[in-house]
C-alpha positions as CSV (number, residue, x, y, z in Angstrom):
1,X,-25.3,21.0,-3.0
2,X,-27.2,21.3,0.4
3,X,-25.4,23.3,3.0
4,X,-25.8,20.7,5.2
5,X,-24.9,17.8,2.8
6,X,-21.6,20.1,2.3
7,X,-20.9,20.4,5.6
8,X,-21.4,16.5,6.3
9,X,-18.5,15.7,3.0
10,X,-16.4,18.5,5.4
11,X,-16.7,16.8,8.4
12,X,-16.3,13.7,6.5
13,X,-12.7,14.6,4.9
14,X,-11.5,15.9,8.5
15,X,-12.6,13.0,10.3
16,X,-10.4,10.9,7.5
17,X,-7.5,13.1,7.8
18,X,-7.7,12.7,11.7
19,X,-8.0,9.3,11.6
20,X,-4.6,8.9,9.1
21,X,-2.7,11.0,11.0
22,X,-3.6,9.7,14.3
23,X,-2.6,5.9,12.0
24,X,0.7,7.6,11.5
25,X,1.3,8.6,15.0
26,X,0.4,4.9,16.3
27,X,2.9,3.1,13.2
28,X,5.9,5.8,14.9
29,X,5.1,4.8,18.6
30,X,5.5,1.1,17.8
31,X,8.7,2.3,15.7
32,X,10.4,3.7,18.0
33,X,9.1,1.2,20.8
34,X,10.8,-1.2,19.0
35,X,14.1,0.5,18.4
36,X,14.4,2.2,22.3
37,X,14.4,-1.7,23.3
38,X,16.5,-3.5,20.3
39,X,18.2,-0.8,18.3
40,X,16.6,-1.8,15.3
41,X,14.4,0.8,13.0
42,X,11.6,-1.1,11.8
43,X,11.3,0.3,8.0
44,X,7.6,0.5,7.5
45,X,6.9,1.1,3.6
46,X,5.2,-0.3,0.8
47,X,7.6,-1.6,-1.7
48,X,6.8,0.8,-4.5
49,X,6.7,-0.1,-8.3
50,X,10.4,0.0,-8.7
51,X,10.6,-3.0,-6.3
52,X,8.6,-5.2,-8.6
53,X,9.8,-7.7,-10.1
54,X,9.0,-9.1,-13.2
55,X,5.8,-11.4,-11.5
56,X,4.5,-8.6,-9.7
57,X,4.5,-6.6,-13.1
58,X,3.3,-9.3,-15.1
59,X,0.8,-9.8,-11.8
60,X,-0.3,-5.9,-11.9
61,X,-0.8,-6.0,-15.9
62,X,-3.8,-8.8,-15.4
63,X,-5.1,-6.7,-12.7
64,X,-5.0,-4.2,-15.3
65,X,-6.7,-5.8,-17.7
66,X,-9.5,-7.1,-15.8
67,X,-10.1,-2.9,-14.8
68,X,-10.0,-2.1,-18.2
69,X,-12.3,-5.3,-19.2
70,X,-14.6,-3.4,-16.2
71,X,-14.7,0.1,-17.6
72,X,-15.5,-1.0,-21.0
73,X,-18.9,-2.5,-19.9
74,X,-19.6,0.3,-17.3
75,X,-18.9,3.2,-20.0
76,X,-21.5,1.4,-22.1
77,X,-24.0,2.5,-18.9
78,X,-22.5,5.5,-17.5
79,X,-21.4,9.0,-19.0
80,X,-18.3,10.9,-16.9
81,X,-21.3,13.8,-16.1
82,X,-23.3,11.1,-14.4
83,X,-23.8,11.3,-10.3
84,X,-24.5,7.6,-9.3
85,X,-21.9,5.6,-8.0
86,X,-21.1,2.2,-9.4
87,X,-23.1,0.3,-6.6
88,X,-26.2,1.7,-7.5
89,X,-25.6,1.4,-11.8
90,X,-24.9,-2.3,-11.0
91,X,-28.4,-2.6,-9.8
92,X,-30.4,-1.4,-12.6
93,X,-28.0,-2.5,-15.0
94,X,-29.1,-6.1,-16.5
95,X,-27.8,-8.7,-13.9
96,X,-25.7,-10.2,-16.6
97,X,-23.8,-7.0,-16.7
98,X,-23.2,-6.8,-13.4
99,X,-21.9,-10.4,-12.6
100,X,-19.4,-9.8,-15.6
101,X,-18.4,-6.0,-14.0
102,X,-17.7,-8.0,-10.3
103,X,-15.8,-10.2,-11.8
104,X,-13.4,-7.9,-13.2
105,X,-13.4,-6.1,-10.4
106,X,-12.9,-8.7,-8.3
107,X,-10.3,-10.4,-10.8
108,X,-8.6,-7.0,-10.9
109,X,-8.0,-6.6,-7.0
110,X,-9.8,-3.7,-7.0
111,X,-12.9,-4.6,-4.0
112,X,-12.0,-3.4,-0.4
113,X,-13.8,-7.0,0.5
114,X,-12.9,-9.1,-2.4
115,X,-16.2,-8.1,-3.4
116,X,-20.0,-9.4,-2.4
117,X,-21.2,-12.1,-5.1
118,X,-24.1,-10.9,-6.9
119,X,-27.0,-13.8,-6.8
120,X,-26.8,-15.7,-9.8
């Protein structure tokens, strides 16, 4: 790895850690904003998976199916040793391929923007 490449993935990771803690700081100051004027303590947390109920579990296991459905077709193109990242296997990959991996991923949740439709 290039020293410079390195030191870009560094600056990277400490500009993310910055930017969650300085997140954090922002969630407490509305917090306690919140509790100085009404005496309430806004509980700000993510219902972990011992909050689900049966529908969120039965809700996660599709979710989990449509990953595995996804990993199945991208093993059949991509070895654990292999560098590219799954944006650029799904554009030599045959376009069939692709649709089919979006669509699990999509179906599964897992798409930070619910996912860009490939052109048919």
């Amino acid at each position: 790895m290039s020293d410079d490449r390195a030191e870009l993935i560094a600056a990277g990771h400490a500009a993310i850690v910055q930017l969650q803690y300085a997140h954090e700081v922002a969630i407490e100051t509305v917090v306690n904003e919140v509790q100085q004027r009404t005496g309430e303590r806004l509980l700000v947390r993510q219902p972990g998976v011992l909050d689900a109920t049966f529908g969120d579990l039965a809700a996660m296991e599709e979710q989990t199916k449509h990953y595995a459905a996804a990993m199945t077709l991208i093993r059949q193109w991509m070895l654990p040793t292999d560098a590219r990242s799954l944006g650029s296997l799904l554009k030599v990959v045959p376009a069939e391929v692709a649709h089919q991996v979006m669509d699990h991923l999509r179906a599964a949740g897992v798409l930070a923007d619910g996912g860009a439709r490939l052109s048919p």
